[in-house]
LOZAPA-129282 format. One record per atom (N, C-alpha, C): residue in one letter; atom name; x, y, z. Coordinates in steps of 0.05 Angstrom, whole numbers, always signed. Atoms other than C-alpha are relative to their C-alpha. Layout:
N
  type  atom       x       y       z
     A    CA       X       Y       Z
...
***
This chain:
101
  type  atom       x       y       z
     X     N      -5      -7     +27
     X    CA   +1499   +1125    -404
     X     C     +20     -21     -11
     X     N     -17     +10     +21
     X    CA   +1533   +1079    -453
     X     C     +10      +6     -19
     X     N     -18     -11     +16
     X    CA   +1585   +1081    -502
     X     C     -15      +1     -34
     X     N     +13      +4     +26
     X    CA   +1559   +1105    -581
     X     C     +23     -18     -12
     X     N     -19     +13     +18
     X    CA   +1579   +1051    -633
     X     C     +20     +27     -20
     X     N     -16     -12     +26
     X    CA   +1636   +1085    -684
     X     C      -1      -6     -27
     X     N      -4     +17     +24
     X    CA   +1624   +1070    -751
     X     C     +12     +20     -24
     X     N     -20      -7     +19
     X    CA   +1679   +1091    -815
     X     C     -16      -4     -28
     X     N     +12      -1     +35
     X    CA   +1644   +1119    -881
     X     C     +29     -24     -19
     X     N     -20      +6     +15
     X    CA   +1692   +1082    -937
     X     C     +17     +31      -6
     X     N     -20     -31      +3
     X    CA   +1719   +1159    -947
     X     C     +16      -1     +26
     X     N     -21      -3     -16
     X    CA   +1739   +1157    -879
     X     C     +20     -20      +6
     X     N     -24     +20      +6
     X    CA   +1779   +1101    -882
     X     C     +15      +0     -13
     X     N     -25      -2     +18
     X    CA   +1816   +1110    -945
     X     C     +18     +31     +15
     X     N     -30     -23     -12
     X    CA   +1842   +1179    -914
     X     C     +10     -11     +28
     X     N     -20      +9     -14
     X    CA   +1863   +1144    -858
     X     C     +27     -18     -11
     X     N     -25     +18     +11
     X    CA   +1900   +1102    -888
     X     C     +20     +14     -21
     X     N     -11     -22     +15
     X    CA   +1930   +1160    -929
     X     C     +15      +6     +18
     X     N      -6     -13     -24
     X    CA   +1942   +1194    -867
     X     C     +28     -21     +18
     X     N     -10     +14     -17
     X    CA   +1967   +1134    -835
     X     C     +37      -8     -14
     X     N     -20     +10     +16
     X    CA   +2013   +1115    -888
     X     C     +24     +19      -1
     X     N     -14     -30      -5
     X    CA   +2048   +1184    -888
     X     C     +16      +0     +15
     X     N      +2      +0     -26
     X    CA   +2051   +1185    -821
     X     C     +32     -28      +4
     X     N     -27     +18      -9
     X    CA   +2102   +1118    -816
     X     C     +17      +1     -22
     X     N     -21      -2     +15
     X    CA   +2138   +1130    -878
     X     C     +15     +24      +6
     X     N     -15     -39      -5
     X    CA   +2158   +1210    -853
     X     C      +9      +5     +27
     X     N      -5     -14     -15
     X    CA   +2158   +1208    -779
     X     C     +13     -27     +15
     X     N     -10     +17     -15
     X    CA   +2194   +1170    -720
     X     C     -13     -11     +12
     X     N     +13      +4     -19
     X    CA   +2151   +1163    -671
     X     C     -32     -25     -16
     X     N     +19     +11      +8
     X    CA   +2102   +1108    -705
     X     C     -24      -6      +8
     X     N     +22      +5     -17
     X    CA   +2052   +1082    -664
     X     C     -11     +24     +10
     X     N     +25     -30      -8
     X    CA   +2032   +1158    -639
     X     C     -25      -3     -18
     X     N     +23      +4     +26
     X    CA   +1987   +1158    -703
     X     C     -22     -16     +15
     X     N     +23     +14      -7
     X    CA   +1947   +1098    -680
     X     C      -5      +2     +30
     X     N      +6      -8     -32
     X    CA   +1950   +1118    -600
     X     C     -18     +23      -6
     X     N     +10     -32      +0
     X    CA   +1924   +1188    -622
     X     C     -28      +3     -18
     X     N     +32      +0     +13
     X    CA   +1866   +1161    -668
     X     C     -21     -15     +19
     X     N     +21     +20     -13
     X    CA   +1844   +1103    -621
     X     C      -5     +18     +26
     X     N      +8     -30      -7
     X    CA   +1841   +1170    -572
     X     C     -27      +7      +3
     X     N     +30     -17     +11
     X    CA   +1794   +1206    -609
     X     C     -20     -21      -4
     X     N     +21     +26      +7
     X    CA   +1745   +1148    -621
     X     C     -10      -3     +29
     X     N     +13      +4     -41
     X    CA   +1740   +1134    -540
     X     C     -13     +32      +0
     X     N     +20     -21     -14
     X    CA   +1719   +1206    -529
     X     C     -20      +4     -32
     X     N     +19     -13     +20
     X    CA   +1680   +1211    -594
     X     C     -24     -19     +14
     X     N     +24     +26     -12
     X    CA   +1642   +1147    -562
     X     C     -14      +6     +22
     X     N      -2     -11     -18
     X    CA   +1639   +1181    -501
     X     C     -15     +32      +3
     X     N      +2     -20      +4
     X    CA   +1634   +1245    -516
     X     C      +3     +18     -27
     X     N      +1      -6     +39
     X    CA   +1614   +1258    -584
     X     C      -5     +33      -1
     X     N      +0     -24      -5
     X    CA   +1589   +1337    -566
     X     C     +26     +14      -2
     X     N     -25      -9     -17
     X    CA   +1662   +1343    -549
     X     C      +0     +19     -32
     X     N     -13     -14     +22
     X    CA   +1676   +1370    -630
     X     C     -11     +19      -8
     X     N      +9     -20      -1
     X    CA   +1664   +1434    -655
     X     C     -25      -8     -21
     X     N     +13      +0     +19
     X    CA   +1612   +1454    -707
     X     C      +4      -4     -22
     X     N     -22      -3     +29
     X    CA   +1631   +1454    -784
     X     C     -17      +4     -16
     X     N     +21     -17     +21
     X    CA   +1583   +1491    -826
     X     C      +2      +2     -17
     X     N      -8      -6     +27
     X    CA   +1620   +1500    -883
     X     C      -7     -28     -14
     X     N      +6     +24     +13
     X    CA   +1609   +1429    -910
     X     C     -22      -2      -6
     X     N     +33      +2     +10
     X    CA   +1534   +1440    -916
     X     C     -18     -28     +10
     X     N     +10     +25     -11
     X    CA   +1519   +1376    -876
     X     C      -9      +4     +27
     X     N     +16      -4     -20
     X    CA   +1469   +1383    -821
     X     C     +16     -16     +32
     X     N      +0      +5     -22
     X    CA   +1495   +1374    -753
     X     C     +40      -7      -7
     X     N     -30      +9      +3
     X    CA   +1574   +1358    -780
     X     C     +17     +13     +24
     X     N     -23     -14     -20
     X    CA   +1629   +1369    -722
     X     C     +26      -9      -6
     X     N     -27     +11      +8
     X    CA   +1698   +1358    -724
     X     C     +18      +0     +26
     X     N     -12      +0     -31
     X    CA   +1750   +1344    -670
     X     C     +29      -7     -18
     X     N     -34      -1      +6
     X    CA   +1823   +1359    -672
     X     C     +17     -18     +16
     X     N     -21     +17      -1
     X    CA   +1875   +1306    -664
     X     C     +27     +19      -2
     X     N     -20     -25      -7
     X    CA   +1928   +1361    -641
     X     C     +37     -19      -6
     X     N     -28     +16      +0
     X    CA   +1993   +1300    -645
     X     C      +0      -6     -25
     X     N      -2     +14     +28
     X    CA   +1975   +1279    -714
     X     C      -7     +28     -22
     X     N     +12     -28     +22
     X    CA   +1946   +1354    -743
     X     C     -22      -6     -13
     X     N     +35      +6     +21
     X    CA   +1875   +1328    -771
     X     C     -19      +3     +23
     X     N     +28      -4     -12
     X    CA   +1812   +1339    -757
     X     C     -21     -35      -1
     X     N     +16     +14     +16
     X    CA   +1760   +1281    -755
     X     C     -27     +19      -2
     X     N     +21     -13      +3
     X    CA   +1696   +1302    -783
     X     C     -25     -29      +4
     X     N     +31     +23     -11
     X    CA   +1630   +1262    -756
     X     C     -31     +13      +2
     X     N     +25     -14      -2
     X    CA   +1559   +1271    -749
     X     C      -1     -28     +27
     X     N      +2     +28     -18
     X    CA   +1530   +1225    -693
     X     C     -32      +6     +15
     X     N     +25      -2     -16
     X    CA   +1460   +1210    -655
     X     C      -2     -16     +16
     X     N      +4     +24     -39
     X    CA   +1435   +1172    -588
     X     C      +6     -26      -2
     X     N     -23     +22      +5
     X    CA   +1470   +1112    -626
     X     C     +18      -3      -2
     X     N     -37      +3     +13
     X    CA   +1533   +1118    -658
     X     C      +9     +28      -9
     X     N     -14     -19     +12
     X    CA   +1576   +1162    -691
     X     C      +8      -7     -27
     X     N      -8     +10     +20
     X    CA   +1589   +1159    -758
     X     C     +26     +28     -13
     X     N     -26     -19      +8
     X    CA   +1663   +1189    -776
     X     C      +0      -2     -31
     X     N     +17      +6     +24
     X    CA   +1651   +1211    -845
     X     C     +32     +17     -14
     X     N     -27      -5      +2
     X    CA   +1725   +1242    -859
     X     C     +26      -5     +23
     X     N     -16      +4     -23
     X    CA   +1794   +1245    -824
     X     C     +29     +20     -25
     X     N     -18     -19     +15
     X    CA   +1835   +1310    -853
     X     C     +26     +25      +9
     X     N     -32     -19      -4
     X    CA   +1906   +1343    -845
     X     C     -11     +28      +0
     X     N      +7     -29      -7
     X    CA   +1889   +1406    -811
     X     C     +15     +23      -6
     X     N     -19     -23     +17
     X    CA   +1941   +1444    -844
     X     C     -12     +11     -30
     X     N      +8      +1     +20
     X    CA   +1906   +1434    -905
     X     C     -23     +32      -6
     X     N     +18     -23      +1
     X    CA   +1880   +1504    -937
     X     C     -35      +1      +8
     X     N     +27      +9      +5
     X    CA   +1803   +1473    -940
     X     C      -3     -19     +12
     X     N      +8      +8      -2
     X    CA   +1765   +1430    -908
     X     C      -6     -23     -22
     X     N      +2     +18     +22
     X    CA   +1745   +1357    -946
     X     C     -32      +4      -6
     X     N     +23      -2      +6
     X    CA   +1683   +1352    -985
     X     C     -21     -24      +7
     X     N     +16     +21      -1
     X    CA   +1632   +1317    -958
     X     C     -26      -6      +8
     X     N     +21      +6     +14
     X    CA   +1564   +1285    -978
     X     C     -27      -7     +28
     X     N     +27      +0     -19
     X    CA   +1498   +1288    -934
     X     C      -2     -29      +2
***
């Protein structure tokens, strides 16, 4: 078995970079952030099954996987190629992000 490519909707990138930005202007520990995303990406590559389901978004097959050091979820869909991470959202957050088939 080989590793799936990762590939970043433009949505999921600008909230990282939201996320990220936050993240070194508020907390000490800087580099966690990018240890705790580049993380999730190895087992999403790896083990993309690993995230739950996510139904509520209305997007066929969407899962999400929690980033427990940083509090977000990513949200991905993925098949016998890649993964495509299609958000990346502050799990505190009342709602889920909206997003597009």
């Amino acid at each position: 078995m080989s590793p799936r490519r990762v590939r970043f909707t433009a949505t999921a990138r600008r909230h990282i970079t939201l996320e990220r930005t936050w993240w070194l202007e508020n907390r000490i520990h800087t580099g966690l952030f990018t240890d705790e995303l580049e993380e999730a990406v190895r087992i999403l590559m790896w083990l993309p099954g690993a995230g739950t389901l996510y139904l509520q978004a209305g997007v066929d097959g969407l899962r999400r996987l929690y980033v427990p050091r940083v509090a977000c979820h990513i949200y991905y869909t993925f098949d016998t190629h890649e993964v495509i991470v299609r958000a990346f959202w502050g799990a505190r957050r009342r709602r889920g992000p909206r997003i597009s088939p």
